[in-house]
VEXNUNU-199791 format. One record per residue (C-alpha): x, y, z; chain; residue in three letters. Coordinates in steps of 0.5 Angstrom, whole numbers, plus 500, padded with zeros to 3 digits. Layout:
VEXNUNU-199791
+-----+-----+-----+----+-----+
:   X :   Y :   Z : ch :  aa :
+-----+-----+-----+----+-----+
:   X :   Y :   Z :  A : ALA :
...
+-----+-----+-----+----+-----+
***
This chain:
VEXNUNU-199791
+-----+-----+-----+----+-----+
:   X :   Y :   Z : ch :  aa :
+-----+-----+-----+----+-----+
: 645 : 708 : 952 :  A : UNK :
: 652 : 706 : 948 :  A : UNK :
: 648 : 699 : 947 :  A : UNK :
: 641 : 702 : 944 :  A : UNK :
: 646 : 706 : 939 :  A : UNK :
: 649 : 700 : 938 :  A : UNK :
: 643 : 696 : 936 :  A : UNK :
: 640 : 702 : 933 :  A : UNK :
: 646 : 702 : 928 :  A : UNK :
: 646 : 695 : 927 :  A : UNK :
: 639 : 695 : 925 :  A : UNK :
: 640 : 700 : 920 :  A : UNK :
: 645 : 696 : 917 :  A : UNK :
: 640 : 690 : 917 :  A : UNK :
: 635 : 695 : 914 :  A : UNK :
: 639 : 697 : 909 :  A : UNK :
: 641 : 690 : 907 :  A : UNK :
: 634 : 688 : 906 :  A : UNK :
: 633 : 693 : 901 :  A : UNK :
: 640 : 691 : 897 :  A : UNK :
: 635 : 685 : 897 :  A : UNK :
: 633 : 682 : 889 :  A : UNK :
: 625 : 683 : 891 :  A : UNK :
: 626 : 690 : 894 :  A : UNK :
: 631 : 693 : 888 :  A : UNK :
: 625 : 690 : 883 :  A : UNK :
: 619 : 692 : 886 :  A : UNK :
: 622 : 700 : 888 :  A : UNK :
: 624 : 700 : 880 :  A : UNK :
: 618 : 699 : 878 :  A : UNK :
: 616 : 704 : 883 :  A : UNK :
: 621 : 709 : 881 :  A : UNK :
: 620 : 709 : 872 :  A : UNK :
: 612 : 708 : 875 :  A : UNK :
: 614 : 715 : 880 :  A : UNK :
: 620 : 719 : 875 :  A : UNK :
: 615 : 718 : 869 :  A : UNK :
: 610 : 720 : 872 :  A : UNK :
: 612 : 727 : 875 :  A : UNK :
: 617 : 728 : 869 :  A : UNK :
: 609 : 728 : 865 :  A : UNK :
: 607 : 733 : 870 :  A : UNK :
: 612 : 738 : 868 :  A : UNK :
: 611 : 738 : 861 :  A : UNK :
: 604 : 739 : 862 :  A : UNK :
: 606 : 745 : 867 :  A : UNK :
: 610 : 748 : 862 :  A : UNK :
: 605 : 749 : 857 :  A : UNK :
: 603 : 754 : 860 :  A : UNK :
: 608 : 758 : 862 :  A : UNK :
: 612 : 757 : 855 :  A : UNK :
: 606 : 760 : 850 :  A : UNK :
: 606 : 766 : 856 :  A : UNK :
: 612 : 768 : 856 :  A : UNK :
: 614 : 766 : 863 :  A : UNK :
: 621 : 764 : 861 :  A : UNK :
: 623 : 763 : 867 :  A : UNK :
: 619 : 758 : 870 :  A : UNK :
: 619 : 755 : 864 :  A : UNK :
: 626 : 754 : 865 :  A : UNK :
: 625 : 750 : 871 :  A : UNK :
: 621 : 746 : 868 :  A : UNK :
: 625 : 744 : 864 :  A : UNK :
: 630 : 743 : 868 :  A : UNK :
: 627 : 738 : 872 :  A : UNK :
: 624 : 734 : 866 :  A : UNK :
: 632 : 734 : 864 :  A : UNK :
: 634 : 732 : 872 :  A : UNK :
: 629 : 726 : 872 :  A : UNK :
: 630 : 724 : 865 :  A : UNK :
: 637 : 723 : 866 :  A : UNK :
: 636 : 718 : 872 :  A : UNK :
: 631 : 715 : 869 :  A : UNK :
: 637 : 713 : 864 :  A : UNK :
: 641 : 711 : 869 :  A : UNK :
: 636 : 707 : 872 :  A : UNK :
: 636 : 702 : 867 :  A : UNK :
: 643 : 703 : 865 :  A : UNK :
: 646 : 701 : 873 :  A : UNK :
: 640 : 698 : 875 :  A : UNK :
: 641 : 703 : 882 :  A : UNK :
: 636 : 706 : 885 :  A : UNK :
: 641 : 710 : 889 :  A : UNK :
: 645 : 712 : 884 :  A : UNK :
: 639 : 714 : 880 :  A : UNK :
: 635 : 718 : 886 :  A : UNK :
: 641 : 722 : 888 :  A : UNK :
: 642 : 725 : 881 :  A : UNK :
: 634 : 727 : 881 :  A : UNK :
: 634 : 729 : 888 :  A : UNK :
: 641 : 734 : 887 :  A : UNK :
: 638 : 735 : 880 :  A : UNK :
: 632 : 738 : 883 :  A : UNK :
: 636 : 743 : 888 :  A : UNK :
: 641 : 745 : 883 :  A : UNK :
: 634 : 747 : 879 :  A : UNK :
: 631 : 751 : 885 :  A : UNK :
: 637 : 754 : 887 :  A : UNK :
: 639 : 757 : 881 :  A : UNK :
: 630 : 760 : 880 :  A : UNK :
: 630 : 762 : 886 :  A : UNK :
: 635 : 766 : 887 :  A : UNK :
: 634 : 769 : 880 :  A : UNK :
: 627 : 770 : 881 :  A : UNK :
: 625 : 772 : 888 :  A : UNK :
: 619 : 774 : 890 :  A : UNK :
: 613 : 772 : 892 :  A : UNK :
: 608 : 774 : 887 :  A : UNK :
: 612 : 771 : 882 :  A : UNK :
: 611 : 764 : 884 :  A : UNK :
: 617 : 764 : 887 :  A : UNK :
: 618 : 761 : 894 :  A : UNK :
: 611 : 758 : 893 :  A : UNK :
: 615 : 751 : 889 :  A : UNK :
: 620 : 751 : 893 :  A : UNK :
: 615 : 749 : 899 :  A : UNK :
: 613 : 744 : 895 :  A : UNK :
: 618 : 741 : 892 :  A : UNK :
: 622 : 742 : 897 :  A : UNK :
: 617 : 738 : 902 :  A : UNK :
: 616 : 733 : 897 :  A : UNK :
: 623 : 731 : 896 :  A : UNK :
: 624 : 727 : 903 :  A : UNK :
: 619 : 723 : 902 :  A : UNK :
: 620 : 721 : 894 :  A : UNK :
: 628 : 720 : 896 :  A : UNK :
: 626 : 716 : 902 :  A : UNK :
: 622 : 711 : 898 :  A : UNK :
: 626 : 711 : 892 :  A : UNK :
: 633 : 711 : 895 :  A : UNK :
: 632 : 707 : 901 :  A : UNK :
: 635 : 710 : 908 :  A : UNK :
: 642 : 711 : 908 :  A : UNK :
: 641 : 714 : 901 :  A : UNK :
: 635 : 718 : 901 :  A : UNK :
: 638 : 721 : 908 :  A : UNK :
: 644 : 723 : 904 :  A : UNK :
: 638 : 727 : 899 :  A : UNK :
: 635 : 730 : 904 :  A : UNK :
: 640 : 733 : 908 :  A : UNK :
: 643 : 736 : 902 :  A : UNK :
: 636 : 740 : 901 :  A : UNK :
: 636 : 742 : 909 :  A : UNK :
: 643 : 745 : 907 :  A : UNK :
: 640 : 748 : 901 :  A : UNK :
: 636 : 750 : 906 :  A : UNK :
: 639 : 752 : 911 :  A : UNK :
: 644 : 756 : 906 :  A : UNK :
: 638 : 760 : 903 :  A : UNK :
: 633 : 761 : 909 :  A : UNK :
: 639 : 764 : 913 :  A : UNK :
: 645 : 765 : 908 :  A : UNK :
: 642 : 770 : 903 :  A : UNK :
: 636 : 772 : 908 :  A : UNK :
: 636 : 779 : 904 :  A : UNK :
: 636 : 776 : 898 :  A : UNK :
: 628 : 773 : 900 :  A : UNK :
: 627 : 778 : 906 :  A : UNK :
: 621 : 779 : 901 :  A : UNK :
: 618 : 772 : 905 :  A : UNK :
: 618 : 774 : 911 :  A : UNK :
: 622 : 774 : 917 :  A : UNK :
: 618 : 768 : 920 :  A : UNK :
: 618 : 764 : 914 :  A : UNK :
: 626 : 765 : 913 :  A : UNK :
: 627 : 763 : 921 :  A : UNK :
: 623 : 756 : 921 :  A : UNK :
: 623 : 754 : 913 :  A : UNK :
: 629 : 749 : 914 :  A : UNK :
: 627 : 747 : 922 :  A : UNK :
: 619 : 745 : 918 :  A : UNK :
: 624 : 742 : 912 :  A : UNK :
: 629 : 738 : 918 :  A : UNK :
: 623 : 735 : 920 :  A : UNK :
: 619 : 733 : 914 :  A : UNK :
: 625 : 729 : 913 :  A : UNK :
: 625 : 726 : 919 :  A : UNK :
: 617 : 723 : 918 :  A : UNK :
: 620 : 721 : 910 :  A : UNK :
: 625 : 717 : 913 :  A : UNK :
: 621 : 714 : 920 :  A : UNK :
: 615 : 713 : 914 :  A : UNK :
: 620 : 709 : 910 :  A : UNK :
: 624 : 706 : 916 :  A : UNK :
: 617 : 703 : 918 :  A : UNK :
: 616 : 700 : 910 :  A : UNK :
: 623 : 696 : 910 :  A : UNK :
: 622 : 694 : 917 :  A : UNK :
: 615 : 691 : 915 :  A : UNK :
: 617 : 688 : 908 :  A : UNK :
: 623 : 685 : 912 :  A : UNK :
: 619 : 681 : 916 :  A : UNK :
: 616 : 678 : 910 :  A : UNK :
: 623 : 677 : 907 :  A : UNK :
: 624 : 673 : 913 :  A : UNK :
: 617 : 669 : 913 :  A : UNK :
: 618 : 667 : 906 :  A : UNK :
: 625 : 664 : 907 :  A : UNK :
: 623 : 660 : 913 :  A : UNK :
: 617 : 658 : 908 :  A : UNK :
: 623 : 656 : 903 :  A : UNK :
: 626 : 652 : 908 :  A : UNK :
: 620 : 648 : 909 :  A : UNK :
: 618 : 648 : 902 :  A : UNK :
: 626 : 645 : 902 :  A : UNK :
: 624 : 641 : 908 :  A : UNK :
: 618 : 638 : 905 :  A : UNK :
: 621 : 637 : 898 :  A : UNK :
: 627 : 632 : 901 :  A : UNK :
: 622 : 628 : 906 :  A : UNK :
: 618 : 627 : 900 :  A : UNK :
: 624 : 625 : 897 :  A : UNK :
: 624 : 620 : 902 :  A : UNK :
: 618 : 617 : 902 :  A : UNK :
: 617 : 616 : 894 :  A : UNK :
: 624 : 612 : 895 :  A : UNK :
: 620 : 607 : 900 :  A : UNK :
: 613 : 608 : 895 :  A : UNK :
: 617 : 605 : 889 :  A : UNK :
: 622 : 600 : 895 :  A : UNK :
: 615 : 599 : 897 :  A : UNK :
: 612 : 597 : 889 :  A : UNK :
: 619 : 594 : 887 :  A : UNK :
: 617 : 589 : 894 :  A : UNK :
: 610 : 588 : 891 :  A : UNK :
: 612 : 586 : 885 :  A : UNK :
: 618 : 581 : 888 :  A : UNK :
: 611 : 578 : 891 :  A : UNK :
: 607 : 578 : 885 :  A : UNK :
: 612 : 574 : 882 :  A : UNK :
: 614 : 570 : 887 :  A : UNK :
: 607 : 568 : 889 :  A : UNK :
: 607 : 561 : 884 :  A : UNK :
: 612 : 559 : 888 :  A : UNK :
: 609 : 560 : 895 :  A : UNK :
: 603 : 557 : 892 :  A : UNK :
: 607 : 551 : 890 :  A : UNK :
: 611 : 550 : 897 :  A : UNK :
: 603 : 551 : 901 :  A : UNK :
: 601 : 545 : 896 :  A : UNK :
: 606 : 541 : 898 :  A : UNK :
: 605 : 542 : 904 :  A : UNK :
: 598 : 540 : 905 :  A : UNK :
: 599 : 534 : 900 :  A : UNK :
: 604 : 530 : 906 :  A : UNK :
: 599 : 532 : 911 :  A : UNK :
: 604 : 538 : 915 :  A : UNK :
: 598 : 542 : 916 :  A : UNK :
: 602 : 545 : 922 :  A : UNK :
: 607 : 547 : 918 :  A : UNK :
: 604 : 550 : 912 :  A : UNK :
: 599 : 554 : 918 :  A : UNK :
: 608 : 557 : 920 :  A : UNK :
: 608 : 558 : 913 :  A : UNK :
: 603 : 562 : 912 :  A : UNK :
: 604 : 567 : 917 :  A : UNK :
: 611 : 567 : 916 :  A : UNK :
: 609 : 569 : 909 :  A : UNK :
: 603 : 575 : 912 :  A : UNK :
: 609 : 577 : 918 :  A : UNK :
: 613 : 579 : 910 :  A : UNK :
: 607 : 583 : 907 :  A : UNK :
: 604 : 586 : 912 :  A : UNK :
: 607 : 592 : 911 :  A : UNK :
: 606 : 592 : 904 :  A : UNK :
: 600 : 596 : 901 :  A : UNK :
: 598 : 597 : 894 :  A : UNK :
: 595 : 603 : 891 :  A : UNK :
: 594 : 605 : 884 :  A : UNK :
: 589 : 611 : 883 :  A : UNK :
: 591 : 612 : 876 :  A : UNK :
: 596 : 611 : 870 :  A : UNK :
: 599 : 617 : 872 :  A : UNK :
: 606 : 615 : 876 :  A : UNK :
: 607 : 621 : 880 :  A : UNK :
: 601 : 623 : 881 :  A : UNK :
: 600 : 616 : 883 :  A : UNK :
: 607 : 616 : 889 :  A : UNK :
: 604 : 623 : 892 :  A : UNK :
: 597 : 620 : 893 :  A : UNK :
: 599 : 614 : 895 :  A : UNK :
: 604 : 618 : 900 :  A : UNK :
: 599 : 623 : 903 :  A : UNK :
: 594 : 617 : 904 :  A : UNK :
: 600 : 613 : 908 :  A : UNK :
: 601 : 619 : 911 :  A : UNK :
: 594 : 621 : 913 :  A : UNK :
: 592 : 614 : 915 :  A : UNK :
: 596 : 614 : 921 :  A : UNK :
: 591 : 620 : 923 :  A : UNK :
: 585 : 616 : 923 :  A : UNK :
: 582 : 620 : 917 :  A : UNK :
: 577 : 618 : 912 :  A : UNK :
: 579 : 618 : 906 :  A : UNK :
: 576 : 618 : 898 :  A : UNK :
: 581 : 619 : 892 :  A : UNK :
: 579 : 618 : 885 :  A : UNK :
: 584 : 620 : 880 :  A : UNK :
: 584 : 617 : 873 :  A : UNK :
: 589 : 622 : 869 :  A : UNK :
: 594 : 619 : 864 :  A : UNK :
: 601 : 617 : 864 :  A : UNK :
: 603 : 623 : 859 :  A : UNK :
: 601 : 630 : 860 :  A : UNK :
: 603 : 637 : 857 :  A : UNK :
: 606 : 639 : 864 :  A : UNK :
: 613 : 639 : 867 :  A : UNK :
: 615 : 634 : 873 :  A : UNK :
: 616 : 640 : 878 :  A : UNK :
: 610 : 643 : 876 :  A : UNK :
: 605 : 638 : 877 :  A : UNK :
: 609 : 636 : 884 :  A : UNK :
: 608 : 642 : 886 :  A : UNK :
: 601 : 643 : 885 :  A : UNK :
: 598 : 636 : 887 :  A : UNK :
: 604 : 636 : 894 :  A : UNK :
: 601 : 644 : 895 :  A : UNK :
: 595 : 643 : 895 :  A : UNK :
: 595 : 637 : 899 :  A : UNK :
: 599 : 639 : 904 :  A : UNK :
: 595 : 645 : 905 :  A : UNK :
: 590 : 640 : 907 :  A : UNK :
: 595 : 636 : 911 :  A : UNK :
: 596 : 642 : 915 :  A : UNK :
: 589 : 643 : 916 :  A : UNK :
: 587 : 637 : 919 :  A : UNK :
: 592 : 637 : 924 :  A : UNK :
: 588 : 642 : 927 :  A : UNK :
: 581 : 637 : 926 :  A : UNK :
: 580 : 632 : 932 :  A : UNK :
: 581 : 624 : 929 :  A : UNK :
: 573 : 623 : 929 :  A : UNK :
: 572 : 629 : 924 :  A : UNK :
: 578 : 628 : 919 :  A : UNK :
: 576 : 628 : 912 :  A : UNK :
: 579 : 628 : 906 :  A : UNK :
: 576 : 628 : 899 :  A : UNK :
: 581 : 628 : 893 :  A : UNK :
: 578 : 628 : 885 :  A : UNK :
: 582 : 629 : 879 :  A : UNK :
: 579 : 627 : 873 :  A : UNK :
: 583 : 629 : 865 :  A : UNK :
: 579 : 630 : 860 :  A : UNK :
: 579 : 634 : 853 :  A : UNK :
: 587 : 636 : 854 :  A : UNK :
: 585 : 640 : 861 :  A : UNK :
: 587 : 637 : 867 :  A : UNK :
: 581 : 638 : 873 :  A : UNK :
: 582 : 638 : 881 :  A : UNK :
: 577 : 639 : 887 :  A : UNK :
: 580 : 637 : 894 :  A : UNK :
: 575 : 637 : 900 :  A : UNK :
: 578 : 637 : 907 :  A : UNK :
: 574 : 639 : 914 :  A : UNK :
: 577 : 645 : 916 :  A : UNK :
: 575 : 650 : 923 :  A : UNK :
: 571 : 655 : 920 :  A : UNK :
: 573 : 662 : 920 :  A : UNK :
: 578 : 662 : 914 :  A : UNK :
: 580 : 669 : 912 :  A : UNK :
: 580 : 670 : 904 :  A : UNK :
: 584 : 677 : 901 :  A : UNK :
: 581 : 682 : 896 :  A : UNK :
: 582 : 677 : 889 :  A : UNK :
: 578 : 670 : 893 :  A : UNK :
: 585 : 666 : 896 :  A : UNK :
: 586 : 664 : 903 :  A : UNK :
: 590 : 668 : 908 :  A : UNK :
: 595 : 664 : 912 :  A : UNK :
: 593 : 664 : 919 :  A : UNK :
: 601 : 662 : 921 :  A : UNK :
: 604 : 667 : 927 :  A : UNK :
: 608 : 668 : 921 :  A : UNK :
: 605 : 669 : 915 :  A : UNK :
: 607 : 668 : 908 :  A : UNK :
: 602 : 663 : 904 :  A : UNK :
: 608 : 661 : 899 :  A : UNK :
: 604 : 653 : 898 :  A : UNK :
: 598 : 657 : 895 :  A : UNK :
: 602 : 663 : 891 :  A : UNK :
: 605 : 656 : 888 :  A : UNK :
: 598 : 654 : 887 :  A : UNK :
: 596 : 660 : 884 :  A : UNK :
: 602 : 662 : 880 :  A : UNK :
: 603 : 654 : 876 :  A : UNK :
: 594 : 654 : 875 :  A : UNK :
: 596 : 661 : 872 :  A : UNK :
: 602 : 659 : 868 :  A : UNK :
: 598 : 653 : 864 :  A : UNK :
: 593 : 659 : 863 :  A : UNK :
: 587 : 655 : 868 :  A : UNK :
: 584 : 657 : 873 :  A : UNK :
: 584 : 656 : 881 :  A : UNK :
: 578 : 657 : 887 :  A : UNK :
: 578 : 657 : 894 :  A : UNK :
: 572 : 656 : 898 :  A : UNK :
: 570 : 654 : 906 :  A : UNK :
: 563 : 651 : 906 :  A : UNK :
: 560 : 647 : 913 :  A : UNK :
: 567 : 646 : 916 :  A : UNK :
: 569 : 644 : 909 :  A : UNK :
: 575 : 647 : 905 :  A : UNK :
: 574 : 646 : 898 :  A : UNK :
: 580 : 648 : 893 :  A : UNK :
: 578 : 647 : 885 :  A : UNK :
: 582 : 648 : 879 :  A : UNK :
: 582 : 647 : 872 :  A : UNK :
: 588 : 647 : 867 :  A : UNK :
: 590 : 646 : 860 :  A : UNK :
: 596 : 641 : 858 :  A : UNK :
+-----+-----+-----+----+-----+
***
């Protein structure tokens, strides 16, 4: 018993360091100026009405809440706190009711009737703005309003009924118990995202380094190339002595010797572009100790109007995808097709690779990653650099082949 209490407090605590979070605090204060602005219109449209008949009391709490909710939306944007801004909304909101209510009373006039309401709502809205520890806080200080209310100044609202003064704070407990399960469930999810896109960073950082590695062996491996080339007058002029004085076996010793040093050397030049040129060449060596079949065309230039990182990260994303899905494919039907082509100031894609049918696709047409931990963070980078230099991106599955296209200006 005493251990679950212990594991269900250091959740909370977990919880409520996931929503301290930068993603989370931006994402619920966009949320929160969208909420509070659109609840503060409502009032005034509710106004209308009551302040052109007369009705100076619920004008005046309308008014009253549109002055609540304004002034969280100014310390919204003037502490950058949620919390700080809900709480002053949500205590705002009581003050307000308590003072219309126990003025006006009765039923037939409005009354109690947007006290359910509000009441009912404020959980909920506390909830999702404030986060858990917080929004329990405002929650708990409308049960005791409640509480107070309901129980405290029972003759005051007898009026209401004896049944609805009884269980209106229990029926208020327990809305607040569902707002904050509701919440709970919301955090916990959007945790389990924040934990996938680290590990996803990890990897990205991982393949960053490594790629690092391999582009330091592809230039070593350049800089040997052209030692060869530079030498080869010399190898040629040793072979030729050679077989002038006859010393055929040496100059068949020599010959190996020479192919044992180039061996492992491979020369490939795909395009006048260097950086493209180092990844191609990385994921061919790659891909080649995979038996896969490959096709790459590249004809791009050495100077584009795009950043290093930027056009690492798009040709590394993409090909990277294709990496991790051809791992799944049997040697026989490995395949890669690579074409990039740059003509009239706009730089154009198309990757081609076998794949296993059943590729999910979400609302907008992108492929929904089919990791036990899912996270898509290569293919949001994808989108996200055609998107900045104003392009555009497809993805397709097509006869056990996976087609990604792309087009962009720089």
């Amino acid at each position: 018993m005493i251990n679950n209490i212990g594991r269900f407090i250091s959740g909370i605590i977990e919880l409520d360091k996931t929503e301290e979070s930068v993603n989370f605090r931006k994402r619920r204060m966009k949320v929160m100026c969208g909420g509070m602005g659109m609840l503060i219109l409502l009032c005034i449209a509710f106004s209308i009405y009551p302040m052109l008949n007369g009705y100076y009391g619920t004008f005046g709490t309308y008014l009253g809440l549109i002055l609540s909710m304004g002034l969280s939306l100014v310390m919204l944007f003037w502490t950058n706190s949620t919390g700080t801004a809900a709480t002053i909304a949500g205590f705002g909101s009581f003050m307000v009711f308590a003072i219309s209510f126990f003025v006006n009373p009765y039923p037939m006039r409005g009354g109690l009737d947007g006290f359910w309401l509000w009441l009912l709502l404020i959980p909920f809205m506390a909830d999702y703005f404030a986060g858990l520890v917080t929004g329990f806080q405002i929650s708990m200080g409308g049960f005791t309003l409640s509480v107070i209310y309901m129980w405290g100044f029972r003759e005051h609202f007898i009026e209401y009924g004896g049944d609805v003064l009884t269980f209106y704070p229990i029926i208020f407990l327990a809305a607040s118990f569902i707002a904050w399960v509701l919440q709970y469930e919301i955090v916990y999810n959007h945790r389990i995202e924040l934990k996938a896109e680290e590990a996803e960073k990890m990897r990205q950082q991982e393949r960053l380094k490594n790629m690092e590695k391999e582009l330091a062996a592809y230039e070593e491996n350049m800089s040997l190339i052209n030692r060869h080339h530079h030498d080869l007058r010399h190898y040629t002029r040793v072979l030729r002595q050679l077989l002038n004085e006859g010393d055929t076996a040496e100059a068949i010793h020599y010959l190996n010797e020479l192919d044992g040093n180039l061996e492992n050397v491979t020369s490939m030049t795909y395009c006048d572009n260097k950086l493209i040129n180092s990844i191609l060449s990385i994921y061919h060596n790659r891909l080649k100790k995979d038996s896969c079949t490959m096709k790459i065309r590249a004809g791009v230039p050495e100077d584009l109007n795009m950043t290093d990182v930027d056009l690492s990260a798009l040709i590394s994303n993409i090909l990277e995808n294709c990496a991790e899905a051809l791992e799944k494919i049997p040697t026989e039907e490995k395949y890669l097709d690579v074409k990039l082509d740059y003509e009239n100031g706009k730089l154009k894609g198309s990757v081609v690779n076998s794949c296993i049918p059943g590729t999910k696709f979400d609302s907008e047409g992108h492929p929904v990653s089919s990791k036990k931990i899912k996270s898509g963070i290569g293919t949001k980078n994808i989108i996200s650099i055609v998107e900045k230099y104003g392009g555009s991106v497809g993805f397709e599955e097509k006869d056990s082949t996976f087609v990604t296209r792309f087009v962009l200006a720089c």
